[in-house]
C-alpha positions in Angstrom: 36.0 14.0 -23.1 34.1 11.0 -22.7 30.3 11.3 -24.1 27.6 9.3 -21.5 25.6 6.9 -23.9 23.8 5.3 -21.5 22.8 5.0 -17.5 25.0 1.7 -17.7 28.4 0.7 -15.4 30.1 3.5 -13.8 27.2 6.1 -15.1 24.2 4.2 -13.6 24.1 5.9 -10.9 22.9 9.0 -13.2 19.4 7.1 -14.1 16.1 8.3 -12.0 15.9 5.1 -10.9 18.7 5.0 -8.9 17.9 4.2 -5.5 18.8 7.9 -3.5 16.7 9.3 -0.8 14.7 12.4 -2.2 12.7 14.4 -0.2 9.6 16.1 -2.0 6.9 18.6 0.0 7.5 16.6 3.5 8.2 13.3 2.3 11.1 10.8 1.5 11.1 8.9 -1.5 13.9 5.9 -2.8 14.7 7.9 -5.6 13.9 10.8 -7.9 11.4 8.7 -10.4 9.5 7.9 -7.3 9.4 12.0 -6.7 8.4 13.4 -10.4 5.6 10.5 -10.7 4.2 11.7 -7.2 4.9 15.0 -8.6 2.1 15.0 -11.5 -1.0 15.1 -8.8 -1.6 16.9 -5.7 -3.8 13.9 -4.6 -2.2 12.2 -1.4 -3.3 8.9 -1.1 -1.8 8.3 -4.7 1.0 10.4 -3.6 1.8 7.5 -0.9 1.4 4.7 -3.1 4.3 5.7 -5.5 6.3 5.9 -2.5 6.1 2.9 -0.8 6.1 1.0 -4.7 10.0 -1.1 -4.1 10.9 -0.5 -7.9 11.4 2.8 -9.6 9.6 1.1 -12.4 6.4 0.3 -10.7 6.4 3.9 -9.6 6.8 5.3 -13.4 3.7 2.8 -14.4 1.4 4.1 -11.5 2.5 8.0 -12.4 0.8 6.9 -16.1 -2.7 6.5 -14.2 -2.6 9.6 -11.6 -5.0 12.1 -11.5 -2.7 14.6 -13.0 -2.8 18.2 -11.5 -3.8 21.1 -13.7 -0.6 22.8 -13.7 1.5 19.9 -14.6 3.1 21.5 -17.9 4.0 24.8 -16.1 5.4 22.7 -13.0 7.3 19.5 -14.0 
């Protein structure tokens, strides 16, 4: 058995921030970082702006400023 070390060559398609379409409460998003970041607040218009970022990474730094919802540890 081979053990994964990394989200590099044939794996890199297991990282978050691989692009795949991932649908969250109504909504597409490019991958599933873009998802969990919108995840962490219930407020919408910050909600759009992680989806329409172009990089996964962009996404993960605007999830670090979100207003994040109450029940975030119970939900994520």
């Amino acid at each position: 058995m081979n053990k994964i070390e990394g989200f590099k060559d044939e794996h890199r398609f297991l990282s978050n921030f691989w692009p795949a379409q991932v649908y969250f409460e109504g909504h597409s998003y490019p991958s599933v970082e873009h998802a969990y970041q919108a995840a962490k607040t219930n407020n919408l218009d910050q909600r759009r702006v992680i989806r329409e970022q172009v990089m996964a990474a962009h996404a993960k730094r605007l999830g670090k400023a979100v207003d994040m919802r109450e029940d975030w540890e119970e939900v994520k």
